[in-house]
TIVO-2410 file (N, C-alpha, C; in nm, 3 decimals):
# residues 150
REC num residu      c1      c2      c3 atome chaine
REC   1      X  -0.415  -0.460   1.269     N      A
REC   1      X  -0.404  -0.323   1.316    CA      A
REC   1      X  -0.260  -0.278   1.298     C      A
REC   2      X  -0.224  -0.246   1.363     N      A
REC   2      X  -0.102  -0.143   1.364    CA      A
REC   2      X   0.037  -0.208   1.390     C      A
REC   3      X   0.143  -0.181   1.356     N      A
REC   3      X   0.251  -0.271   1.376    CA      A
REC   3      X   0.324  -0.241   1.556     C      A
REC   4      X   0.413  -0.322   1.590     N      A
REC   4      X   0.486  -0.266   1.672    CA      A
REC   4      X   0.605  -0.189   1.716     C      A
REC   5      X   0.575  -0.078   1.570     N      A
REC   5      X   0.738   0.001   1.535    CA      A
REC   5      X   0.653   0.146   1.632     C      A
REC   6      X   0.787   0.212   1.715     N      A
REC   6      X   0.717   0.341   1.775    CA      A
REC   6      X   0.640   0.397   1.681     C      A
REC   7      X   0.544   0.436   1.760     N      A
REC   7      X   0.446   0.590   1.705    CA      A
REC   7      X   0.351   0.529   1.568     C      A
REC   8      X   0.356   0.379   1.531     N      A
REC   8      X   0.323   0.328   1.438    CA      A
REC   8      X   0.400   0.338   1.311     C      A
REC   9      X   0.364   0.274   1.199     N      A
REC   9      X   0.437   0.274   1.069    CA      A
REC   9      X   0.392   0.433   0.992     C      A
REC  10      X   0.480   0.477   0.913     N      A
REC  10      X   0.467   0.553   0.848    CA      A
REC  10      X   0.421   0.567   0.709     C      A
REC  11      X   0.288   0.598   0.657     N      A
REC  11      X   0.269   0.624   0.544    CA      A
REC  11      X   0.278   0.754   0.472     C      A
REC  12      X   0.272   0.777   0.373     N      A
REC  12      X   0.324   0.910   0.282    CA      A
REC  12      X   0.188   0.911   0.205     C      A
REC  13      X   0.074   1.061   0.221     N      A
REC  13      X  -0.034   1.075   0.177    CA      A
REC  13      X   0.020   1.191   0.053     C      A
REC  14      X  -0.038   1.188  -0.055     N      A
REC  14      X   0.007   1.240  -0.162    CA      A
REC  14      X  -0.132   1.281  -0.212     C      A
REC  15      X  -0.179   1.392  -0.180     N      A
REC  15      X  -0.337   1.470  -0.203    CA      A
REC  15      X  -0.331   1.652  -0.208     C      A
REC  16      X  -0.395   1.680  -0.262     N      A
REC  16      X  -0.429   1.818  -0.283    CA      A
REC  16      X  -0.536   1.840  -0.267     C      A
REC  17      X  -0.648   1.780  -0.269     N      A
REC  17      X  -0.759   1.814  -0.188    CA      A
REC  17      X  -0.772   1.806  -0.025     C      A
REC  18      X  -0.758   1.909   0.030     N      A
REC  18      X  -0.784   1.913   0.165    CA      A
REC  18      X  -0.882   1.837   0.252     C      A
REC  19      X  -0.986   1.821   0.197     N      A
REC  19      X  -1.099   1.731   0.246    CA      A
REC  19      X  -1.106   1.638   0.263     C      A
REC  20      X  -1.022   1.536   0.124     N      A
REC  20      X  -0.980   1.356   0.141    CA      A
REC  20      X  -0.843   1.375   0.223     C      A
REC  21      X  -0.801   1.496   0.223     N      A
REC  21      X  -0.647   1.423   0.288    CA      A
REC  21      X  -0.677   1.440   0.456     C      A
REC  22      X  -0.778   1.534   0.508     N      A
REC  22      X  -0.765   1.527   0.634    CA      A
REC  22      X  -0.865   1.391   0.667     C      A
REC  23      X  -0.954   1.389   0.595     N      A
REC  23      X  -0.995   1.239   0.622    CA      A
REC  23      X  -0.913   1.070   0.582     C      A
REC  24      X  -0.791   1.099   0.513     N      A
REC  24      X  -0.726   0.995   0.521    CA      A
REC  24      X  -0.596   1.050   0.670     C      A
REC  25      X  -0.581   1.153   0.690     N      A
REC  25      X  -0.514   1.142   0.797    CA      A
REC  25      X  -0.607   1.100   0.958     C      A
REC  26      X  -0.719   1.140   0.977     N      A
REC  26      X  -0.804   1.057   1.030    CA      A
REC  26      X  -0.817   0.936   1.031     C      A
REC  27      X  -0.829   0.853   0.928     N      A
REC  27      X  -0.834   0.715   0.952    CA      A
REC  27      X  -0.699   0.655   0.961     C      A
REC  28      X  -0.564   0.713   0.886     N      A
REC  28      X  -0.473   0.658   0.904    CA      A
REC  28      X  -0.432   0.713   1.087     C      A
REC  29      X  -0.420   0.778   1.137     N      A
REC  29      X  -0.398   0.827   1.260    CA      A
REC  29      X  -0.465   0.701   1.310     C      A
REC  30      X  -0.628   0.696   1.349     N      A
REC  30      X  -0.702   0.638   1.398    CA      A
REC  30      X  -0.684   0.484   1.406     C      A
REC  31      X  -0.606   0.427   1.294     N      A
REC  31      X  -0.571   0.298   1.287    CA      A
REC  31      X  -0.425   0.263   1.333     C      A
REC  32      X  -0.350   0.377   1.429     N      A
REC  32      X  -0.229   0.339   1.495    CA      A
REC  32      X  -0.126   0.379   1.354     C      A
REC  33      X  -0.126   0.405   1.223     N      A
REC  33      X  -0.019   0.493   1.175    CA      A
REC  33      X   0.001   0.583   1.202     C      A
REC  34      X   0.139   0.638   1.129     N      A
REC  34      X   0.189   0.775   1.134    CA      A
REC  34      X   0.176   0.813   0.988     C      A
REC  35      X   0.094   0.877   0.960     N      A
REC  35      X   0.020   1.002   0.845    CA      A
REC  35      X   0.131   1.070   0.853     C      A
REC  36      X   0.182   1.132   0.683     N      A
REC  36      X   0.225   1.228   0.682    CA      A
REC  36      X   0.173   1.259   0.540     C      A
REC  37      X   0.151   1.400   0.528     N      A
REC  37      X   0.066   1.441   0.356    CA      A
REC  37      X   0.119   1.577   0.375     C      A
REC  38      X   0.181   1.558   0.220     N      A
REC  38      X   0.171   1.688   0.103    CA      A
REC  38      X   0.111   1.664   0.031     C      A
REC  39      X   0.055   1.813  -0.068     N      A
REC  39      X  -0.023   1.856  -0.079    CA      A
REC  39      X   0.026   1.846  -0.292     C      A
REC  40      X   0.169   1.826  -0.340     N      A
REC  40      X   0.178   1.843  -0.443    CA      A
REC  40      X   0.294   1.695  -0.458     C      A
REC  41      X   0.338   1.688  -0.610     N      A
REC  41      X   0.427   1.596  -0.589    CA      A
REC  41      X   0.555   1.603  -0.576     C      A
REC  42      X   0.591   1.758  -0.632     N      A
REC  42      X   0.767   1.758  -0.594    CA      A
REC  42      X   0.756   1.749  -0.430     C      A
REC  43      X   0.689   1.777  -0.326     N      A
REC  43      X   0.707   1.781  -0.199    CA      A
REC  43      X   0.708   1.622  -0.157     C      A
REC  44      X   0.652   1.577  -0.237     N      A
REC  44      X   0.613   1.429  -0.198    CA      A
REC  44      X   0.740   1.322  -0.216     C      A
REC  45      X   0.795   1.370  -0.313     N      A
REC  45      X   0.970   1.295  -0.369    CA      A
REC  45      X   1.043   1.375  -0.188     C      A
REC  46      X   1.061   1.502  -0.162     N      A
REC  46      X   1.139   1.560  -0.094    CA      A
REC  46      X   1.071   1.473   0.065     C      A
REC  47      X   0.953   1.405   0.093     N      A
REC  47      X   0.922   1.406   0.236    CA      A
REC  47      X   0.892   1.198   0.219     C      A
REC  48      X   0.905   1.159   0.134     N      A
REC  48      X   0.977   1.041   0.077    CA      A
REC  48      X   1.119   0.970   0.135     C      A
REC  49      X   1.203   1.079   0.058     N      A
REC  49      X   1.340   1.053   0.128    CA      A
REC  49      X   1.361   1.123   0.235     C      A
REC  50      X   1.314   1.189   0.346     N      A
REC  50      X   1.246   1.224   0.452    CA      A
REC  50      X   1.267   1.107   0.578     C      A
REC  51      X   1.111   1.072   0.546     N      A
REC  51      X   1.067   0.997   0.636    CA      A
REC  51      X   1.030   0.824   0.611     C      A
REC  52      X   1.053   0.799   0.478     N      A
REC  52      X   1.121   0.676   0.436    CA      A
REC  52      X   0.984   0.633   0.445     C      A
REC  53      X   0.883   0.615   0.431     N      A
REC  53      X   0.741   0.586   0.407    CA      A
REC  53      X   0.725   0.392   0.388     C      A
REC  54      X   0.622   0.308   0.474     N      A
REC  54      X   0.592   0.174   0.457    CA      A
REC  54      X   0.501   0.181   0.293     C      A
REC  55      X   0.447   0.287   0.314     N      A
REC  55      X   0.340   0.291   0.160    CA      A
REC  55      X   0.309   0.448   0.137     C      A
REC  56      X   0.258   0.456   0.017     N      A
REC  56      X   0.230   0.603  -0.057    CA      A
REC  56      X   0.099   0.580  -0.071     C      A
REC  57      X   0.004   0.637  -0.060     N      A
REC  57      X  -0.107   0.670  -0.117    CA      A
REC  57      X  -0.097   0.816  -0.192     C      A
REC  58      X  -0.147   0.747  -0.329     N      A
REC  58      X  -0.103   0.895  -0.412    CA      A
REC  58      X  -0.225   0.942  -0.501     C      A
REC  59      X  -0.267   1.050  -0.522     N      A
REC  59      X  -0.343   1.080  -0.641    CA      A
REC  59      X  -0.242   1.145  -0.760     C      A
REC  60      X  -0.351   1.098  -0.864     N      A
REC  60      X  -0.291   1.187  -0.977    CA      A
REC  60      X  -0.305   1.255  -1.011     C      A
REC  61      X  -0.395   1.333  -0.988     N      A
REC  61      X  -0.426   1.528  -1.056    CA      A
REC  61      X  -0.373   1.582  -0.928     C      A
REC  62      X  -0.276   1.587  -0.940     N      A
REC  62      X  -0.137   1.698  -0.842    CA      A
REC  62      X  -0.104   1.872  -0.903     C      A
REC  63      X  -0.130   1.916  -0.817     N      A
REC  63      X  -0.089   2.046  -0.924    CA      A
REC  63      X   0.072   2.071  -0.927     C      A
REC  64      X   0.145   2.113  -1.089     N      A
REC  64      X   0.259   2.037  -1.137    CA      A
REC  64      X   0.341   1.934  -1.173     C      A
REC  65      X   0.374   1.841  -1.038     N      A
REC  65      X   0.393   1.743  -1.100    CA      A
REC  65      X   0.288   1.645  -1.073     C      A
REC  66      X   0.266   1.527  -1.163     N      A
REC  66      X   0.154   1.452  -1.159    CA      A
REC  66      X   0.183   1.394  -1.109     C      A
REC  67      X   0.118   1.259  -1.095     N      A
REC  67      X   0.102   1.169  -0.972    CA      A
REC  67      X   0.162   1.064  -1.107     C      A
REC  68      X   0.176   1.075  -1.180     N      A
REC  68      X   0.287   0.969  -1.282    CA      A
REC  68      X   0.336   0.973  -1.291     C      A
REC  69      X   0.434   1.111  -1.263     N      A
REC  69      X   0.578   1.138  -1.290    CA      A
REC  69      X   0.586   1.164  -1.114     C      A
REC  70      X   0.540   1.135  -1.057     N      A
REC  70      X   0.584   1.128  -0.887    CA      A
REC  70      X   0.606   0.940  -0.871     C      A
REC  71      X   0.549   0.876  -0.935     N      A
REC  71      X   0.501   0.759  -0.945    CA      A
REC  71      X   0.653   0.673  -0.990     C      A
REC  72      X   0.727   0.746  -1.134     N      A
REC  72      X   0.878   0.713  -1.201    CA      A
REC  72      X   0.993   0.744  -1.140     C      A
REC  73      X   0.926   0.901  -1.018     N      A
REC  73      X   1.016   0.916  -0.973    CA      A
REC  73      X   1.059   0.817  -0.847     C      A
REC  74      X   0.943   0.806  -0.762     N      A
REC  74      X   0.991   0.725  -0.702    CA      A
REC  74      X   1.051   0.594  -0.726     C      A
REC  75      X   1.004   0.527  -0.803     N      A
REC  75      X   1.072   0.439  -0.888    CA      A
REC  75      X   1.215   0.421  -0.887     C      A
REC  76      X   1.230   0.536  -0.975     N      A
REC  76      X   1.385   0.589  -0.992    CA      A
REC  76      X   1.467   0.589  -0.871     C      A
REC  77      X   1.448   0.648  -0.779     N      A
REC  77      X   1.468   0.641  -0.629    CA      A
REC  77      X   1.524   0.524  -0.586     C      A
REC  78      X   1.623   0.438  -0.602     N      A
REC  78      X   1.722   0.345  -0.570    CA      A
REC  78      X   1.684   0.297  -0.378     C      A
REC  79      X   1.695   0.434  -0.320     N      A
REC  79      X   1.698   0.465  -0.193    CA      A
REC  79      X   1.577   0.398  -0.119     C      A
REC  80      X   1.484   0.413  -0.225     N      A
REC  80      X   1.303   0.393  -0.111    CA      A
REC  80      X   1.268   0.328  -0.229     C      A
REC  81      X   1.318   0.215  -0.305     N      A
REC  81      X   1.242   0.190  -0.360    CA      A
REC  81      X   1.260   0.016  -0.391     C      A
REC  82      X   1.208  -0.094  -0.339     N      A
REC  82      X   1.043  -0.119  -0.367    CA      A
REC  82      X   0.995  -0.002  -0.256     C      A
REC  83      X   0.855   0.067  -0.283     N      A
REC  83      X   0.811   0.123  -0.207    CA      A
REC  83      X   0.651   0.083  -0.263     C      A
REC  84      X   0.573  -0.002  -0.184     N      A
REC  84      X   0.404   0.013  -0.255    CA      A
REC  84      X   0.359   0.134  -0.279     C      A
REC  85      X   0.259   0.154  -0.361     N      A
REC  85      X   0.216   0.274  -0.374    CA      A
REC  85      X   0.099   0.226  -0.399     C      A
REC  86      X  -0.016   0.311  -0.382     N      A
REC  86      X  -0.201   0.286  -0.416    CA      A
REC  86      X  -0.215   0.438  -0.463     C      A
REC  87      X  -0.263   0.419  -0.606     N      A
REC  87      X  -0.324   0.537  -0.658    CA      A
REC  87      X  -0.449   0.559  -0.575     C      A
REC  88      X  -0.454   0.631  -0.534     N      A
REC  88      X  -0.615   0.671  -0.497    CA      A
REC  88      X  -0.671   0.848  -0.602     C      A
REC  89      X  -0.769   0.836  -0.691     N      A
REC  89      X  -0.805   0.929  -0.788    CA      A
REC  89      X  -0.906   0.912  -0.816     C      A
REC  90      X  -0.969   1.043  -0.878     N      A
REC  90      X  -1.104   1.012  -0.956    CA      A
REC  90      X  -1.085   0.993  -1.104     C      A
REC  91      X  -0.961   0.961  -1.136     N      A
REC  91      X  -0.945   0.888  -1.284    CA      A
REC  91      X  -0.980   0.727  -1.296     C      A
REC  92      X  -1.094   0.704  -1.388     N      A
REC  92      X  -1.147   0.574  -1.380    CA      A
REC  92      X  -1.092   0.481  -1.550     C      A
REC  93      X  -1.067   0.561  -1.601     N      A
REC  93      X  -1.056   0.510  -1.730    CA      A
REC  93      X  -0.922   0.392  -1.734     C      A
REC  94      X  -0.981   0.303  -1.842     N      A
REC  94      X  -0.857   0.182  -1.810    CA      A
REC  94      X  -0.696   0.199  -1.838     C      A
REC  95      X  -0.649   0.318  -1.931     N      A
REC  95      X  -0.574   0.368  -2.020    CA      A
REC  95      X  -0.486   0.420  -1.844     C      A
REC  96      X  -0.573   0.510  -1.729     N      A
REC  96      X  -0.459   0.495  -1.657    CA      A
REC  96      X  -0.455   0.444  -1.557     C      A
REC  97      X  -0.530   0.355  -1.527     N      A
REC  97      X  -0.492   0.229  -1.469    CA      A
REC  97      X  -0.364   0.168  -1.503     C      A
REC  98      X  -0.396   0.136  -1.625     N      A
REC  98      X  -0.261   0.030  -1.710    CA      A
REC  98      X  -0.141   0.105  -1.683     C      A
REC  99      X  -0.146   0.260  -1.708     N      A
REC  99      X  -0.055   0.314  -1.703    CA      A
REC  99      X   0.029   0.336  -1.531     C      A
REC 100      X  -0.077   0.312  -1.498     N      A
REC 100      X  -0.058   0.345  -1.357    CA      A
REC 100      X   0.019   0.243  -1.256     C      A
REC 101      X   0.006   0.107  -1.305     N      A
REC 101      X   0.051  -0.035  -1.243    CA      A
REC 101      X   0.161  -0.043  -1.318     C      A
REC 102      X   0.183  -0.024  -1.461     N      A
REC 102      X   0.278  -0.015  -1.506    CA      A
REC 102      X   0.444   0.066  -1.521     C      A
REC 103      X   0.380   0.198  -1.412     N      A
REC 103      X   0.492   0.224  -1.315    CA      A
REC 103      X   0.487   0.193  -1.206     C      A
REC 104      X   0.469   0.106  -1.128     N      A
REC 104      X   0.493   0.093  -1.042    CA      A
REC 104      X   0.356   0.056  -0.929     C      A
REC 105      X   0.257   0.141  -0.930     N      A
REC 105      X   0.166   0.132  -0.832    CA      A
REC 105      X   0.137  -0.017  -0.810     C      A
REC 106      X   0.102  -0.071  -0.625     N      A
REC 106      X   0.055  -0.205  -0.628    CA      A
REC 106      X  -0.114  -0.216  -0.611     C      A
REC 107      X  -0.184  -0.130  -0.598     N      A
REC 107      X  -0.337  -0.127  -0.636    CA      A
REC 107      X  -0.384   0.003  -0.652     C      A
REC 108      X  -0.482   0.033  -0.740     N      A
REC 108      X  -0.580   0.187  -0.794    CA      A
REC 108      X  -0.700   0.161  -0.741     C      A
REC 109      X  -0.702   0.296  -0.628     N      A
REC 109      X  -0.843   0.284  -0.563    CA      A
REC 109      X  -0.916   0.412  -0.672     C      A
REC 110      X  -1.098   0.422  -0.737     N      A
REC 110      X  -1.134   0.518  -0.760    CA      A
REC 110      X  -1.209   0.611  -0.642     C      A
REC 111      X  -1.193   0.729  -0.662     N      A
REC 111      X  -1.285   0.865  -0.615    CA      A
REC 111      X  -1.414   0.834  -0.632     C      A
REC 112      X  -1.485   0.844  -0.604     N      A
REC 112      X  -1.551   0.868  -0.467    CA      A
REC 112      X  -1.517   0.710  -0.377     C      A
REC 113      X  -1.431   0.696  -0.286     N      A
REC 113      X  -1.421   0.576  -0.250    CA      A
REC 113      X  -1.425   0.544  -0.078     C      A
REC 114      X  -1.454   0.417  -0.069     N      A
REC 114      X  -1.506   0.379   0.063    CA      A
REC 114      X  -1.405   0.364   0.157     C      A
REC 115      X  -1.369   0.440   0.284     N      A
REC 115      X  -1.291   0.420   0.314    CA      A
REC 115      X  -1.208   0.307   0.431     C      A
REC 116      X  -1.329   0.180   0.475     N      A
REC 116      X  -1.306   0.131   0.525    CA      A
REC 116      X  -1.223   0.038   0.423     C      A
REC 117      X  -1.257  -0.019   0.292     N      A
REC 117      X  -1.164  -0.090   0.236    CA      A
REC 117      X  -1.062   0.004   0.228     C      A
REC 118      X  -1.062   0.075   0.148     N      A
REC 118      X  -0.928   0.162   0.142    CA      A
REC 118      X  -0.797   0.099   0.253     C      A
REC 119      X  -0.867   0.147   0.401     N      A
REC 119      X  -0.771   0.092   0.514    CA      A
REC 119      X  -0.763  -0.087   0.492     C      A
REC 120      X  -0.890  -0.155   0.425     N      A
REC 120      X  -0.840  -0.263   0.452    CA      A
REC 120      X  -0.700  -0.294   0.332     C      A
REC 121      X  -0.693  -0.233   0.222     N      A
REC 121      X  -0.621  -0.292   0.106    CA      A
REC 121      X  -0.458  -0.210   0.177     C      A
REC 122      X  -0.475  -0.105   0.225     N      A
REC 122      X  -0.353  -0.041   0.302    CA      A
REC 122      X  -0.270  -0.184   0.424     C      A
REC 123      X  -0.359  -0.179   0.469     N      A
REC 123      X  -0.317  -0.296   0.573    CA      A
REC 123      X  -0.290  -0.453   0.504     C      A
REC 124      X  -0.354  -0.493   0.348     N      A
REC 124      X  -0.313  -0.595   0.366    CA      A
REC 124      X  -0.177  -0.579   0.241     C      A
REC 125      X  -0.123  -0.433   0.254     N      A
REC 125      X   0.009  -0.457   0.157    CA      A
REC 125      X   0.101  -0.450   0.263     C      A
REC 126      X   0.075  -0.380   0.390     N      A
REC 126      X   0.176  -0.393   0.501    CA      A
REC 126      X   0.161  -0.491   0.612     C      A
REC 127      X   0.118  -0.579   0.560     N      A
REC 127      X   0.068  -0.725   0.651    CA      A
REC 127      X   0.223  -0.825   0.593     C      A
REC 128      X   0.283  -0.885   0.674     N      A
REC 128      X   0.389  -0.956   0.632    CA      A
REC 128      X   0.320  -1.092   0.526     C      A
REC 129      X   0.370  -1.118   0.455     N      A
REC 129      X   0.321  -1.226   0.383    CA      A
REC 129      X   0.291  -1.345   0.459     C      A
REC 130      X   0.189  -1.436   0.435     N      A
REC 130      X   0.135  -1.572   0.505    CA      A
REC 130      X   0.305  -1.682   0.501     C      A
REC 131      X   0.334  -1.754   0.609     N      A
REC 131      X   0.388  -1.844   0.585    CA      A
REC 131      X   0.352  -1.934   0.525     C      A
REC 132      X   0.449  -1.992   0.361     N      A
REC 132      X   0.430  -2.091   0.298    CA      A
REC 132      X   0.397  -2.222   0.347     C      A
REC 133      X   0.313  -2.292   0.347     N      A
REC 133      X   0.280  -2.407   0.365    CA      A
REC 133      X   0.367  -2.564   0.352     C      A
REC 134      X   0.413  -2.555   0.430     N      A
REC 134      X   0.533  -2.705   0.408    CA      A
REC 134      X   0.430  -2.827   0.364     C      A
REC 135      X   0.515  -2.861   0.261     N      A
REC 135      X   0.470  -3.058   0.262    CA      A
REC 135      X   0.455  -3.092   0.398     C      A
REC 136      X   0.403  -3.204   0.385     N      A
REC 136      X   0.401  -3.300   0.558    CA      A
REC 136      X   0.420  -3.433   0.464     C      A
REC 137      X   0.484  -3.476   0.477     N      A
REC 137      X   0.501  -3.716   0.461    CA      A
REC 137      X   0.397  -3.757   0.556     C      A
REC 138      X   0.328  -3.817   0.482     N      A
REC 138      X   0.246  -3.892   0.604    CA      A
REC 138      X   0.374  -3.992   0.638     C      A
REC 139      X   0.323  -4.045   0.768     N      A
REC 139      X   0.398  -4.128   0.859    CA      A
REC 139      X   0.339  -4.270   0.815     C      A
REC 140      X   0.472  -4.364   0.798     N      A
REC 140      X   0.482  -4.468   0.769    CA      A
REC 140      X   0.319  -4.577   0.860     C      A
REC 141      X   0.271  -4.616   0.772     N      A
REC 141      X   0.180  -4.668   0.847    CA      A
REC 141      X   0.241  -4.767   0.973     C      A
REC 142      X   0.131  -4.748   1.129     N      A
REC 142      X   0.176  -4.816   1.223    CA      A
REC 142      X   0.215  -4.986   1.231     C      A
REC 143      X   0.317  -5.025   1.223     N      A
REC 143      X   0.322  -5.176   1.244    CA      A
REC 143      X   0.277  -5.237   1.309     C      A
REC 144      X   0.159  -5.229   1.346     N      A
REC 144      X   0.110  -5.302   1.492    CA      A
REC 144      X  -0.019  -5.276   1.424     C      A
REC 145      X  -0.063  -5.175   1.331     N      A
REC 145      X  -0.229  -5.135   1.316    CA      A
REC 145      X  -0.261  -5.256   1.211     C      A
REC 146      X  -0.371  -5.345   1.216     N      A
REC 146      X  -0.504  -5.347   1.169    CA      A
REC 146      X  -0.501  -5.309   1.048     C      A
REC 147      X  -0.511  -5.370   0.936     N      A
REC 147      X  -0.578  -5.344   0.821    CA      A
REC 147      X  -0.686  -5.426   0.750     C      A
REC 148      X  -0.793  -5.358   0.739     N      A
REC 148      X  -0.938  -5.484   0.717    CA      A
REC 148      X  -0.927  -5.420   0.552     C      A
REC 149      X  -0.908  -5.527   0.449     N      A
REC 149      X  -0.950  -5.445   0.348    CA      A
REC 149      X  -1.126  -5.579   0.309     C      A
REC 150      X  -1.235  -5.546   0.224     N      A
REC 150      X  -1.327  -5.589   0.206    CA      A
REC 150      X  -1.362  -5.605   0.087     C      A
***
């Protein structure tokens, strides 16, 4: 669930359809984040260095700038950047996928999409990584134990 930073962590919703974005501010609200969404992508660079965002959820049919050149920009962005990003779009074709990971994005969700994973793939890029697993030595066998071999 939700971290223990006030008011929850902050994500940056990057949508122009009104309909998915008030329903991703719904579930992101609902799951203890702090939602914040514009509506195009130059606003999205300007509320970025803002409010300093844990993750972007972005589409790419933005009206003006696209969600690929919002994608380089952030990139470019010295300031906020590693920053995850998840395409979320109804572009399915593999051409921008490739293109899409290849600036930068760390997973592409498609349109029409489910939104309980959605929150789960959100949560497991802002989940701290598993602690690495140490060797263990087994312990010198006991000097006193018993050994039957047969």
């Amino acid at each position: 669930m939700a971290s223990p930073e006030p008011w929850g962590r902050p994500i940056l919703v990057v949508e122009d359809d009104p309909i998915v974005g008030e329903l991703l501010l719904l579930r992101l609200n609902t799951a203890g984040y702090r939602p914040h969404w514009v509506r195009n992508g130059q606003a999205a660079l300007g509320r970025a260095l803002e409010v300093r965002p844990r993750l972007v959820v972005l589409d790419l049919g933005l009206p003006g700038m696209d969600g690929f050149e919002v994608l380089a920009a952030l990139k470019g962005a010295r300031r906020i950047w590693p920053l995850p990003v998840i395409v979320l779009t109804a572009r399915q074709n593999a051409a921008d996928v490739t293109r899409a990971i290849s600036l930068g994005a760390v997973d592409y969700v498609a349109k029409p999409f489910n939104g309980e994973a959605l929150m789960a793939r959100i949560e497991r890029r802002l989940s701290p990584p598993a602690p690495a697993i140490e060797s263990v030595a087994c312990p010198p066998p006991d000097a006193q134990a018993e050994y039957w071999i047969d």
